[in-house]
PLY file of the C-alpha trace (Angstrom):
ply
format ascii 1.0
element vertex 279
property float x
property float y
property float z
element edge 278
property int vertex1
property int vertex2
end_header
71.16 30.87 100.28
68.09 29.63 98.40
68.95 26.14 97.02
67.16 26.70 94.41
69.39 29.75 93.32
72.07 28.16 95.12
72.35 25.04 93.24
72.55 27.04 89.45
75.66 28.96 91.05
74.79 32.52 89.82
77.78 33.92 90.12
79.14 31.64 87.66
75.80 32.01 85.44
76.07 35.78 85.89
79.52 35.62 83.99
78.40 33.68 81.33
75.44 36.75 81.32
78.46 39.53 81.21
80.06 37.78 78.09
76.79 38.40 76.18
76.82 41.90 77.74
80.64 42.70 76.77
80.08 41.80 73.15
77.11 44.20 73.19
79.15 46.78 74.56
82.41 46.20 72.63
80.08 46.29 69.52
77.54 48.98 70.61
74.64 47.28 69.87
71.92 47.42 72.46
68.31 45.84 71.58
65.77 43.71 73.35
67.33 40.44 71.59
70.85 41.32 73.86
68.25 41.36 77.18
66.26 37.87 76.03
69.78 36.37 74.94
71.12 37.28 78.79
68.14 35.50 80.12
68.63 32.46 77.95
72.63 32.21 78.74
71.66 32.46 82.60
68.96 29.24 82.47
71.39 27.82 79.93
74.24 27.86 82.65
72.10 27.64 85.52
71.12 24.09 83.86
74.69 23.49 83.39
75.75 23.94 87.09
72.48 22.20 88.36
73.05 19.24 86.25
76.92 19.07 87.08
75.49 18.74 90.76
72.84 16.00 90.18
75.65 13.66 88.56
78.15 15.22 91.17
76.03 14.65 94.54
78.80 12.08 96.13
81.71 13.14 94.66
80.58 16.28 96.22
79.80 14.85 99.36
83.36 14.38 99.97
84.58 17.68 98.07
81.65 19.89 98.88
79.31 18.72 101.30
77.78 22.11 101.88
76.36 21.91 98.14
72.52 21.74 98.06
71.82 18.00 97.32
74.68 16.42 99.51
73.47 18.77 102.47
70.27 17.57 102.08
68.35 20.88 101.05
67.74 19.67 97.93
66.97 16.15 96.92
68.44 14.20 93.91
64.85 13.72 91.87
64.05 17.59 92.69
67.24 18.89 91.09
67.29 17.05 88.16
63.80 18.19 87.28
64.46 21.71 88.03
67.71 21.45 86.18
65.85 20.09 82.96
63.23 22.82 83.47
66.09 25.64 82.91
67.16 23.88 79.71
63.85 24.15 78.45
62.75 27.14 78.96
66.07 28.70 77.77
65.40 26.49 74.45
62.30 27.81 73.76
63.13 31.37 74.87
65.64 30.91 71.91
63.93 29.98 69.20
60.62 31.83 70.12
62.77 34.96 69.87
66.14 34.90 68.75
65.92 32.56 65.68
67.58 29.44 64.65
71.13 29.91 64.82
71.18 31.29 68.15
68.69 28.35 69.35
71.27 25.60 67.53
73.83 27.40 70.11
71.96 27.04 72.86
70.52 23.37 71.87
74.18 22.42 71.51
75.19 23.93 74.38
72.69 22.07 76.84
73.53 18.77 75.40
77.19 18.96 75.42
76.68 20.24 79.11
74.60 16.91 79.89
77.67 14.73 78.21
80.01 16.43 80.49
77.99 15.92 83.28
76.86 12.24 82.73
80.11 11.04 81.03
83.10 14.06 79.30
83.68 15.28 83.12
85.79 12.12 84.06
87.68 12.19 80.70
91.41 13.14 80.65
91.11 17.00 79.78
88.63 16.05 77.50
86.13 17.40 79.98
88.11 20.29 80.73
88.36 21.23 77.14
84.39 21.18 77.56
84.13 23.77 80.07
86.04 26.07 78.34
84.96 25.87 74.68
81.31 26.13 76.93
82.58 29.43 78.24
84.15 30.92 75.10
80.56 29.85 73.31
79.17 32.43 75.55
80.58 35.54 73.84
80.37 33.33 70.57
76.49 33.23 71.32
76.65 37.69 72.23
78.35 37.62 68.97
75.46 36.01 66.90
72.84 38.11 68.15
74.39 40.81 68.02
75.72 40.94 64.44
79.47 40.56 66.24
80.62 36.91 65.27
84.08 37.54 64.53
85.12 39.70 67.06
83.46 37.43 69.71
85.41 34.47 68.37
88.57 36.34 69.17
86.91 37.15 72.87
85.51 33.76 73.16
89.01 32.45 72.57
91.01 33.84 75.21
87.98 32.98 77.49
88.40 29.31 76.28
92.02 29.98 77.88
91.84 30.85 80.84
88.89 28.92 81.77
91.34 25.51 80.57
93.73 26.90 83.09
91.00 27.11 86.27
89.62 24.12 85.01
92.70 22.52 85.45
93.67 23.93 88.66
90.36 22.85 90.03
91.02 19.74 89.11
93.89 19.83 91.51
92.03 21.24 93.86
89.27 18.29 93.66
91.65 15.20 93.16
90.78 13.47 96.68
87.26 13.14 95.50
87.77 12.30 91.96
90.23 9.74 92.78
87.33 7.80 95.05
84.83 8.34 92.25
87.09 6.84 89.92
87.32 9.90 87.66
90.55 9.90 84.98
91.13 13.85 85.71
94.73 14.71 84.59
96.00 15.16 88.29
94.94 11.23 88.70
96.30 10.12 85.57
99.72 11.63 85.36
100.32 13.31 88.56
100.13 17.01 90.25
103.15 17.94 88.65
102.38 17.07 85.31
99.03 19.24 86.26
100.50 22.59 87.77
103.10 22.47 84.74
100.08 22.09 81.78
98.08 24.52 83.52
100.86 27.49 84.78
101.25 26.95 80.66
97.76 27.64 79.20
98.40 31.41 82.34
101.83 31.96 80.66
100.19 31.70 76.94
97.16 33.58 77.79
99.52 36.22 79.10
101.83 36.16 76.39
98.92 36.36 73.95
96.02 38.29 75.06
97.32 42.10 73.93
96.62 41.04 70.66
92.87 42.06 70.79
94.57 45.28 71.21
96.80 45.00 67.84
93.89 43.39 66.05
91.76 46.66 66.83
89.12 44.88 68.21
89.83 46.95 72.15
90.98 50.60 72.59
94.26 51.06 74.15
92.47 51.71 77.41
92.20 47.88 77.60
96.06 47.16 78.12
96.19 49.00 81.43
93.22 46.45 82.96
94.95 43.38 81.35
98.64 43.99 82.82
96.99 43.56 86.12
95.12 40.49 84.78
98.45 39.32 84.12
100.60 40.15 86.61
97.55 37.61 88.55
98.20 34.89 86.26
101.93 35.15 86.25
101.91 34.89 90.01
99.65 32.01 89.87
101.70 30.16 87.22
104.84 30.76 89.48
102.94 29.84 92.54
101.42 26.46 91.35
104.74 25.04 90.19
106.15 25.65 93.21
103.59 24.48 95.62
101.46 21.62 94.10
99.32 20.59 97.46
95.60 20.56 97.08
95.15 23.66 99.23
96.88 25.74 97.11
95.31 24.87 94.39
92.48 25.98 95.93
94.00 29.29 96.52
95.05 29.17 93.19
91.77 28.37 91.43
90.29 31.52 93.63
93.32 34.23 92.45
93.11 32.61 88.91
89.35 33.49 88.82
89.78 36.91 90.24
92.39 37.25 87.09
89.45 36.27 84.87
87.16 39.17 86.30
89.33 41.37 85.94
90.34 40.99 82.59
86.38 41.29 81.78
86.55 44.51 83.21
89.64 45.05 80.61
87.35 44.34 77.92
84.69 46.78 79.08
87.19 49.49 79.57
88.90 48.89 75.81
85.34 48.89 74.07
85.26 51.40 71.44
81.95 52.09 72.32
82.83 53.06 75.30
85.83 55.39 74.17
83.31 57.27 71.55
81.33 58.42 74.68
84.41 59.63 75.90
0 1
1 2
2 3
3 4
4 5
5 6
6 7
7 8
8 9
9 10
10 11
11 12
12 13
13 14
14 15
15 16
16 17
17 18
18 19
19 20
20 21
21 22
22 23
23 24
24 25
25 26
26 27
27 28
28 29
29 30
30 31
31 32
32 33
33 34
34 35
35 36
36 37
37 38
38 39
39 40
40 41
41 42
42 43
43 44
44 45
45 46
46 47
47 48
48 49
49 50
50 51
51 52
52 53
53 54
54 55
55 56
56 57
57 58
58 59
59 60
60 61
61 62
62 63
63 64
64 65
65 66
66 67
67 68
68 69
69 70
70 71
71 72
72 73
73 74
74 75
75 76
76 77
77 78
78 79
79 80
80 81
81 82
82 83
83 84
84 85
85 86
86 87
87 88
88 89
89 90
90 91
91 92
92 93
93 94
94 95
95 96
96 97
97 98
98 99
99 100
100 101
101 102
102 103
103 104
104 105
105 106
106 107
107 108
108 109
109 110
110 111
111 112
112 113
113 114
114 115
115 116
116 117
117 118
118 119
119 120
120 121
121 122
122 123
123 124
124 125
125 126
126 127
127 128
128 129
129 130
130 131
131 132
132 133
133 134
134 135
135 136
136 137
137 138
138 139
139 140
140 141
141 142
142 143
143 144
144 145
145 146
146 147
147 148
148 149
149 150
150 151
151 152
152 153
153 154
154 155
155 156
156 157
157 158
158 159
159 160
160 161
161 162
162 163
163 164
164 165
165 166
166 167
167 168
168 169
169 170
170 171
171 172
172 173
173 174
174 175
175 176
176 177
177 178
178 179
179 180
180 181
181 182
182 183
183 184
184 185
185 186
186 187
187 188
188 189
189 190
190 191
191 192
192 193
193 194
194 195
195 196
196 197
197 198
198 199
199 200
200 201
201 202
202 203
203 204
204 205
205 206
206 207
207 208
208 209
209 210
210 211
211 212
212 213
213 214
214 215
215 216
216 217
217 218
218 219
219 220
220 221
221 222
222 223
223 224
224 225
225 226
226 227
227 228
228 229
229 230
230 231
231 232
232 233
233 234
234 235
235 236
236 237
237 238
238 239
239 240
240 241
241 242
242 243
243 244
244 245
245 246
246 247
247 248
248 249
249 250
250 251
251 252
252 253
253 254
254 255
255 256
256 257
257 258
258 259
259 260
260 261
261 262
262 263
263 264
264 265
265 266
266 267
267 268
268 269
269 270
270 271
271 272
272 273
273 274
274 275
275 276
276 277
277 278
């Protein structure tokens, strides 16, 4: 892969783009400020995960030495001038178009992603905490534009969620390489136990609570269906993790756990009542 498309991770950034597009859908609003938005939460992201990488490069040259910058594809100046190119041109995109809330979103957004990068990443969970409230900001941000705010708060929470539980997981998955780099992650601080118990928690609450967008009215009842297999995913995962805490199942873990996430975006789609009034 290009690493130049490589380094931005667009399969992350493409999920951050689907948020924006699930809170148009749920809501039923479809105009040319839902397109621009998209393209301003992918360079938003894409800055994100290109930045992570520039601070990341030796931490990842022990983790993930295939990366772009520790392979030696990319070098270190190049990507962090191409990273602050994507938060500037999603910036102005925002403002030029989609008005001053929305660009206060997305101005927030890119510096809070910087902190983490620099600094918030090798915080105990306060860096994981980061990630999420980034990824629950997402639908936050559909929300905004699209005249949805409250309802995407409810989305944007459960995203929060399960992104604390992956994030957590991950961190797990990463500890050899954190440890050398000195980070305070949670597995480093108080142990892998300690880890796979706080984060098979946040799966078992996010299981426990995530019909509620059905009882709220907010999804159709054609969302429940798509969620019980979301959480049959997490459930295994919880049970999984706190049985076998060993970095490589973590990584196996992180992978299910993100599968889980996907589909329970496709839960969302199929429980818009947009989407049932077509029916």
């Amino acid at each position: 892969m290009n690493p130049y498309l490589e380094i931005i991770r667009p399969g992350n950034a493409i999920l951050a783009v689907i948020a924006v597009l699930l809170v148009a859908f749920i809501s039923g609003v479809f105009t040319i400020d839902v397109l621009i938005a998209c393209i301003v939460v992918f360079m938003a992201t894409g800055f994100g995960n290109a930045v992570n990488d520039y601070f990341d490069h030796k931490i990842d040259a022990v983790n993930k030495p295939e990366r772009p910058i520790p392979s030696g594809r990319m070098s270190l100046m190049r990507a962090g001038y191409y990273s602050l190119a994507l938060a500037l041109l999603a910036n102005i995109l925002a403002i030029l178009f989609l008005g001053l809330v929305p660009e206060l979103i997305v101005l927030a957004s890119t510096l809070l992603m910087f902190y983490y990068a620099h600094t918030l990443k090798k915080k105990l969970l306060i860096g994981n905490f980061s990630i999420s409230f980034l990824t629950g900001l997402s639908f936050v941000f559909g929300g905004v534009v699209v005249g949805a705010t409250i309802d995407s708060i409810y989305l944007g929470f459960f995203a929060f969620l399960s992104t604390m539980m992956r994030e957590i997981v991950k961190d797990m998955e990463d500890v050899k390489g954190d440890e050398m780099e000195g980070a305070g992650t949670l597995p480093i601080v108080y142990g892998m136990k300690a880890s796979s118990i706080l984060g098979a928690s946040f799966m078992i609450f996010a299981s426990l609570t995530s019909p509620v967008l059905y009882f709220l009215g907010i999804l159709t009842i054609w969302y429940l269906p798509f969620l019980f297999v979301a959480i049959l995913i997490f459930l295994s995962s919880a049970v999984s993790i706190l049985r076998d805490r060993s970095t490589e199942n973590a990584r196996r873990i992180s992978g299910r756990v993100k599968i889980g996430m996907v589909v329970t975006l496709i839960a969302y789609a199929a429980g818009s009542p947009f989407l049932l009034s077509l029916l």
